[in-house]
ZAMARGU-4260 file (C-alpha; in steps of 0.2 Angstrom, whole numbers, plus 5000, padded with zeros to 4 digits):
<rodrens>
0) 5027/4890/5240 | 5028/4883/5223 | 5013/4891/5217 | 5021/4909/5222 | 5037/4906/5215
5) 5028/4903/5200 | 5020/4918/5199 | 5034/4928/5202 | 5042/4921/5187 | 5028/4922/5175
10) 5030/4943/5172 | 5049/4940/5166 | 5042/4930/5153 | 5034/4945/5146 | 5049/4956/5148
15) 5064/4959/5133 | 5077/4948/5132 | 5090/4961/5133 | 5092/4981/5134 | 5094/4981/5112
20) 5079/4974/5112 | 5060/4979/5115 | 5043/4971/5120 | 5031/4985/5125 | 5031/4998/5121
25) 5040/5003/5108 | 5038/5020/5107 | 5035/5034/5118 | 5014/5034/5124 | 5011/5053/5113
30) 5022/5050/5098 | 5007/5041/5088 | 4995/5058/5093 | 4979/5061/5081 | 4983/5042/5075
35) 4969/5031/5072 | 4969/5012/5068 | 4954/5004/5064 | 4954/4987/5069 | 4938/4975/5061
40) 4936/4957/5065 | 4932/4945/5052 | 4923/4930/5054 | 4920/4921/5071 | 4934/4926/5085
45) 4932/4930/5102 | 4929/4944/5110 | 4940/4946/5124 | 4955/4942/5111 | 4950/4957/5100
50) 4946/4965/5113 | 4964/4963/5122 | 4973/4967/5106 | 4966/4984/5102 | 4971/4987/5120
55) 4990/4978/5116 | 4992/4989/5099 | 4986/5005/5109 | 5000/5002/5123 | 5014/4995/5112
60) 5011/5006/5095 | 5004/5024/5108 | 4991/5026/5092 | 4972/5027/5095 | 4962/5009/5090
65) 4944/5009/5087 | 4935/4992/5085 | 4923/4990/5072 | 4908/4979/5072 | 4911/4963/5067
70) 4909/4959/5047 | 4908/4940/5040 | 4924/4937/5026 | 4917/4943/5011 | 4915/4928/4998
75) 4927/4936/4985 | 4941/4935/4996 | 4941/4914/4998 | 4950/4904/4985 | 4936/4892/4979
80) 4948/4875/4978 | 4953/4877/4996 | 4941/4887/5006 | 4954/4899/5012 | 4957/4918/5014
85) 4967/4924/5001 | 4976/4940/5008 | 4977/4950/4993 | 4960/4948/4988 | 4954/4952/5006
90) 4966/4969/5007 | 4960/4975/4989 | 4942/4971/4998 | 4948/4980/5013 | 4954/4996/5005
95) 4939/4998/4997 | 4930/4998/5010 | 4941/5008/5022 | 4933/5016/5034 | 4935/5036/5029
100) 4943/5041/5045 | 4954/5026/5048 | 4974/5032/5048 | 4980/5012/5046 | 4965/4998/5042
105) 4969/4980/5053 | 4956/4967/5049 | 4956/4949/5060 | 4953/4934/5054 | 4952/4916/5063
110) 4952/4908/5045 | 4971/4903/5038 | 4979/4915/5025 | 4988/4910/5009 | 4996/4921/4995
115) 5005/4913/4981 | 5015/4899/4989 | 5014/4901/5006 | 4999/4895/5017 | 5006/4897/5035
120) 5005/4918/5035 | 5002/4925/5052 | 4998/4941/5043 | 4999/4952/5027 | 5002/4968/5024
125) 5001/4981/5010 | 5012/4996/5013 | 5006/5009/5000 | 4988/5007/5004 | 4991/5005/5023
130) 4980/4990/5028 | 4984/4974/5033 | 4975/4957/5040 | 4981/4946/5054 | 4975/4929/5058
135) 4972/4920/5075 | 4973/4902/5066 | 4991/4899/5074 | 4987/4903/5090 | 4969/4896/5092
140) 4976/4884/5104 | 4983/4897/5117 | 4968/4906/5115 | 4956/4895/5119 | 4967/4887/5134
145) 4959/4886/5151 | 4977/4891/5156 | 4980/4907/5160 | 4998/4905/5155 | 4994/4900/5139
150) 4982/4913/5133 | 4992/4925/5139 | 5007/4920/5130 | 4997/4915/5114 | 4990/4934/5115
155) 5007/4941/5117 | 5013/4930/5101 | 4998/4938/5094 | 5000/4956/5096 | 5019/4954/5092
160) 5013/4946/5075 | 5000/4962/5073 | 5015/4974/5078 | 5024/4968/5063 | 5010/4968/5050
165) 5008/4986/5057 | 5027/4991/5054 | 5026/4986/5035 | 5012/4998/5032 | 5022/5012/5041
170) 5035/5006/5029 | 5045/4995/5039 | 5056/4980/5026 | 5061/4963/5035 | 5075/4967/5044
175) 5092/4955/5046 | 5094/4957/5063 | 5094/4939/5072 | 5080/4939/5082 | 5071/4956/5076
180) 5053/4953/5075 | 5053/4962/5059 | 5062/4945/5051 | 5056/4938/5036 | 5052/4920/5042
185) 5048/4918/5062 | 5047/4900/5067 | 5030/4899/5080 | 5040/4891/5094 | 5051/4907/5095
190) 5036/4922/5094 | 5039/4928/5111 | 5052/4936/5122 | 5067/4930/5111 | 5060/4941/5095
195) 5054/4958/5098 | 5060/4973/5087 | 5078/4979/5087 | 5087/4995/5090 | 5085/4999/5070
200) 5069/4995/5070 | 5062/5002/5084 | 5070/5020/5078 | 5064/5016/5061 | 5046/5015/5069
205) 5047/5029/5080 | 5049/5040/5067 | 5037/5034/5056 | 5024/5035/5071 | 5031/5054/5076
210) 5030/5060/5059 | 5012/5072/5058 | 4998/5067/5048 | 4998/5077/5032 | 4979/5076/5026
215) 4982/5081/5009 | 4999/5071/5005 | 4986/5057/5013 | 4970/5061/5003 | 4982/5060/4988
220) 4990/5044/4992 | 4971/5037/4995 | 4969/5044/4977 | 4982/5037/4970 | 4978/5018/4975
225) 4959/5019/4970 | 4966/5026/4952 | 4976/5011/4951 | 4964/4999/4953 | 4954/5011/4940
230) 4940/5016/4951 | 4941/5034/4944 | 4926/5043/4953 | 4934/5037/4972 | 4950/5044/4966
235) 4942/5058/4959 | 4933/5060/4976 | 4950/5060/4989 | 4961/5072/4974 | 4947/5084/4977
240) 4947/5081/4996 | 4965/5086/4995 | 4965/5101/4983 | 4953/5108/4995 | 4965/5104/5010
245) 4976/5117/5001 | 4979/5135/5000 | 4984/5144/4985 | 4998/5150/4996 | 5003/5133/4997
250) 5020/5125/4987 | 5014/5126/4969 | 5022/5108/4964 | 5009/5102/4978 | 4995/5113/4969
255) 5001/5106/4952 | 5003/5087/4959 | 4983/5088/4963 | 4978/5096/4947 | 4986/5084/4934
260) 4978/5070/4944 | 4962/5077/4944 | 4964/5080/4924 | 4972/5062/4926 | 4955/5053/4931
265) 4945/5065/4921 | 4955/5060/4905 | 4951/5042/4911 | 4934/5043/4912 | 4933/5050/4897
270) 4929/5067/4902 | 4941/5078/4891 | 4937/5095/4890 | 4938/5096/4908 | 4952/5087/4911
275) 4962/5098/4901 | 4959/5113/4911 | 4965/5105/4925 | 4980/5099/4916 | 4983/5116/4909
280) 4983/5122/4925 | 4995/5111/4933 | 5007/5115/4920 | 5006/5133/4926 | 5009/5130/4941
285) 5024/5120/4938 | 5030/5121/4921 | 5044/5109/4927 | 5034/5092/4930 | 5036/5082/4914
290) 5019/5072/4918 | 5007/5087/4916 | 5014/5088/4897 | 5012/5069/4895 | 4994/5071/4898
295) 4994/5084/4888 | 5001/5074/4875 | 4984/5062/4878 | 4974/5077/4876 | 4979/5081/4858
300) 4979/5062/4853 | 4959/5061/4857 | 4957/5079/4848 | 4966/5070/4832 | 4981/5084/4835
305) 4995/5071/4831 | 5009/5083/4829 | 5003/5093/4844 | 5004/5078/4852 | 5022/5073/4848
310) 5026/5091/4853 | 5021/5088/4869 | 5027/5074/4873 | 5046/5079/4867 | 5042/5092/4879
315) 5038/5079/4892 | 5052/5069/4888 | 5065/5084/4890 | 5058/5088/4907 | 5059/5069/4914
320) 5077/5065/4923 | 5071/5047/4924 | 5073/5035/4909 | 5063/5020/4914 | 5046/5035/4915
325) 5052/5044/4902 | 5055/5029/4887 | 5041/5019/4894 | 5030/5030/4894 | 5036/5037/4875
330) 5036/5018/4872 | 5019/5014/4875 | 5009/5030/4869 | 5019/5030/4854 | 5014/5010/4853
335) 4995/5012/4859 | 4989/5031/4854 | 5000/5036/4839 | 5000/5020/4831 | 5020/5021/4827
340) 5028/5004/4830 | 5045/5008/4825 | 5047/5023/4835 | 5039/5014/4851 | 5050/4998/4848
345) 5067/5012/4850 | 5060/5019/4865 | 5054/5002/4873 | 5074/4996/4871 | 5080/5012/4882
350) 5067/5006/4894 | 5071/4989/4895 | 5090/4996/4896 | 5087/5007/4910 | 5077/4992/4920
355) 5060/4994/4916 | 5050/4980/4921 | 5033/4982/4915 | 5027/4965/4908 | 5015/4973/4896
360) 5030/4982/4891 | 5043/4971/4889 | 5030/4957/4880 | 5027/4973/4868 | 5044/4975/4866
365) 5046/4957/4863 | 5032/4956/4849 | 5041/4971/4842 | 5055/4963/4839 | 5051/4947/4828
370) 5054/4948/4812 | 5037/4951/4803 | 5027/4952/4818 | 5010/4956/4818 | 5004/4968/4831
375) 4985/4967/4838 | 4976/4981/4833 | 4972/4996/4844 | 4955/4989/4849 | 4962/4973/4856
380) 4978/4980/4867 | 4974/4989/4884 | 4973/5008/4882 | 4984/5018/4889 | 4980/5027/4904
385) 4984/5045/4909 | 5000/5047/4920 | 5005/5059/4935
</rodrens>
């Protein structure tokens, strides 16, 4: 009779707290449609555990998860004095290697993460490049109970931790709420029942989820990260990816958004001549963007054209209703291109007045501003790099 009892109590365990609150799902089954996550494990887990929360995400999230074959942790992601997993080295490893179709990219790891100062992460997530790893170090001893009780509570705390990594990349913050399992710092003991996601946040996630996939606005965002991190040619691929993913009938900004990032990465790589055709182009189509006329502004700088090249970016600067782009930007091409100190050093004061934060920028602005400074030369600052 015990026994019975017993079981009868166990499926409240799993069930929310109260009617604010949410366990599973959280969304309705079709809202994720067309959604794929891939999920890659990492090192040596167990099956059945990866197995159990692709199928976990699949019910609580109503997105699509495909497991990919197991990897071992790339050395370049391990912080030599410790041994451990050092999350943003494994997500910059992880974007790179994303797999082309993947929607959202989760990796699983049994190894414990650290990132600055903290070394007891359940996960990590990076919200603009929509990947994120999760580890099964906290709850190895659930796991690999030979109660059932116990691993399936410890895969519940697991797949609540994954839910929350997977919020951040659909652009999810930390949220306030007592007991909201999107809270910043969640105590081990209280991973279950008592923390799930809160009314806000379950809102917030449902739109996320039900918002359609946009290939191009994608392909661009994919872009935009591998430019970042100055691998030109992959960005170079997805901006072409996406300008073929639109029509000439399309919204013209878009058009002119993909163009100047194609003359973008082509004035990167040093490839001029046909860089500016693109630029030129995105310019016609939206003689309004001020970033189309910055990089024109590049263009005439490597021609030698130095008053085209102010022209052009006083034409940029009248267009920009933003002061920290517009006098950052100013201040560092007049700084690094045009070789004018004093001209930079007025536009890097409007920046830093307007709440630019750029290190480089401010340290310039710094440097600047001593009394008989001497400025490196052109050859031993970074160069600067063309703009949206």
């Amino acid at each position: 009779m015990a026994l019975f009892a017993l079981l009868l109590i166990v499926p409240s365990l799993l069930e929310p707290p109260h009617a604010t609150y949410s366990a599973r799902p959280v969304v309705p089954f079709d809202t994720a449609e067309g959604k794929l996550l891939a999920l890659r494990p990492l090192g040596d887990l167990m099956e059945r555990d990866i197995d159990d929360l692709a199928r976990s995400l699949e019910y609580r999230l109503g997105v699509d998860v495909t497991l990919l074959p197991p990897l071992p942790i790339p050395p370049e992601a391990r912080d030599p004095a410790t041994g451990h997993v050092v999350a943003d080295r494994l997500l910059n490893w992880m974007f790179a290697t994303r797999p082309d179709d993947a929607w959202r990219y989760v990796a699983v790891t049994s190894d414990p993460l650290q990132t600055g100062d903290a070394h007891s992460l359940y996960g990590y997530a990076n919200a603009v490049d929509h990947v994120a790893v999760l580890t099964t170090f906290h709850f190895e001893a659930g796991l690999h109970s030979t109660d059932r009780l116990e691993r399936a509570l410890a895969r519940d705390k697991l797949a609540r931790a994954a839910v929350h990594e997977m919020a951040h990349t659909l652009g999810l913050d930390h949220c306030e709420h007592d007991l909201c399992l999107m809270q910043r710092v969640i105590p081990l003991d209280r991973l279950d029942t008592r923390t799930s996601l809160c009314h806000d946040c379950i809102q917030r996630l449902d739109r996320a989820l039900a918002t359609p996939n946009d290939p191009w606005r994608e392909q661009l965002d994919l872009g935009d990260s591998f430019f970042h991190r100055r691998y030109y040619t992959r960005a170079l691929h997805h901006y072409d990816l996406a300008k073929a993913l639109l029509t000439p009938h399309d919204d013209p900004r878009a058009l002119s958004q993909v163009e100047n990032r194609i003359g973008a990465s082509l004035l990167s790589m040093q490839i001029v001549a046909e860089g500016e055709q693109n630029i030129r182009r995105a310019i016609d189509l939206d003689p309004a963007a001020p970033q189309p006329h910055y990089n024109l502004a590049i263009v005439y700088a490597y021609a030698g054209e130095r008053a085209l090249a102010q022209e052009e970016l006083e034409r940029g600067m009248a267009l920009d209703q933003d002061p920290v782009s517009r006098h950052g930007f100013a201040g560092r091409f007049l700084l690094d291109i045009l070789d004018d100190p004093d001209a930079a050093a007025a536009h890097l004061r409007a920046y830093a007045a307007a709440g630019g934060d750029s290190p480089y920028l401010l340290e310039a602005l710094d440097t600047l501003s001593r009394p008989g400074a001497v400025l490196f030369t052109h050859g031993e600052v970074e160069v600067i790099h063309a703009t949206w």
